[in-house]
MARKOL-699236 format. One record per atom (N, C-alpha, C): z, y, x. Coordinates in steps of 0.001 Angstrom, whole numbers, plus 500000, padded with zeros to 6 digits. Example, Ala and Ser with C-alpha at 12.3 -4.5 7.8 and 13.67 -1.06 7.14 Angstrom:
507800494310513190507800495500512300507800496700513200507080497750512850507140498940513670507870500030512900
//
This chain:
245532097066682335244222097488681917244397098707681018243661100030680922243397100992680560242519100803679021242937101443678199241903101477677003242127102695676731240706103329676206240744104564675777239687104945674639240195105932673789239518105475672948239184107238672264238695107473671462238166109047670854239601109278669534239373108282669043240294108160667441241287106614667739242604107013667514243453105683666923243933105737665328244334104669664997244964104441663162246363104326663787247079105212663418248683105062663682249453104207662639250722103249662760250759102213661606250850102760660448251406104156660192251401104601658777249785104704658429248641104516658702247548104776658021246648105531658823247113106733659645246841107891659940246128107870660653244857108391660623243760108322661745243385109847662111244046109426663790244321110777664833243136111101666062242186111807666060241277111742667137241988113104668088241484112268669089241512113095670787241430114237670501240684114991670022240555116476669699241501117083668953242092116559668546243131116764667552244695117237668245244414116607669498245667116409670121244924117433671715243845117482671485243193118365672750242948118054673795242547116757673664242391115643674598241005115303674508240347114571675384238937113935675093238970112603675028239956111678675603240304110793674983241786110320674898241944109336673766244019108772673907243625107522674913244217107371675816244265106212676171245690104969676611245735104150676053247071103679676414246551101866677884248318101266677834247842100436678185247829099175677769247258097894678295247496096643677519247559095692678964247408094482678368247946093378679115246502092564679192246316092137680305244676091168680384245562090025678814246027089448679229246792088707677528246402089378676446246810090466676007246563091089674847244959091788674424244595092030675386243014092056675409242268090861674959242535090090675556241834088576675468242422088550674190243311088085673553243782087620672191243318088877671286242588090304671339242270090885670547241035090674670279239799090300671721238713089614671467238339088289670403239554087744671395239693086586670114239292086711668592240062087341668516240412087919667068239273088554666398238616089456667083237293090043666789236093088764666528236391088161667156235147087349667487235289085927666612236404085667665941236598084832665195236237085364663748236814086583663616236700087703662415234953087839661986234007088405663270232555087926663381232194087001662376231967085239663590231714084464663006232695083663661376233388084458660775233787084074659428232788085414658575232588086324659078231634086999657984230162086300658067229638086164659266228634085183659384228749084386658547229541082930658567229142081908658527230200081784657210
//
């Protein structure tokens, strides 16, 4: 699976947008696995500010 995105946070901190690099977007790849477990994650993250 394809993700693409305008801006990434590189692990030092650094937040790099597409334009920057002269691109319109970065896109890398992932794993249907690692997608799903990032939803996860989002969506657990959600409902704890909720609730």
């Amino acid at each position: 699976m394809l993700i693409c995105r305008k801006s990434i946070r590189r692990k030092d901190g650094k937040i790099v947008t597409a334009a920057q690099m002269g691109l319109k977007a970065i896109c890398f790849e992932v794993t249907e696995e690692q997608n799903q477990a990032y939803l996860d994650k989002k969506k657990k993250e959600k409902a704890d500010k909720a609730g």
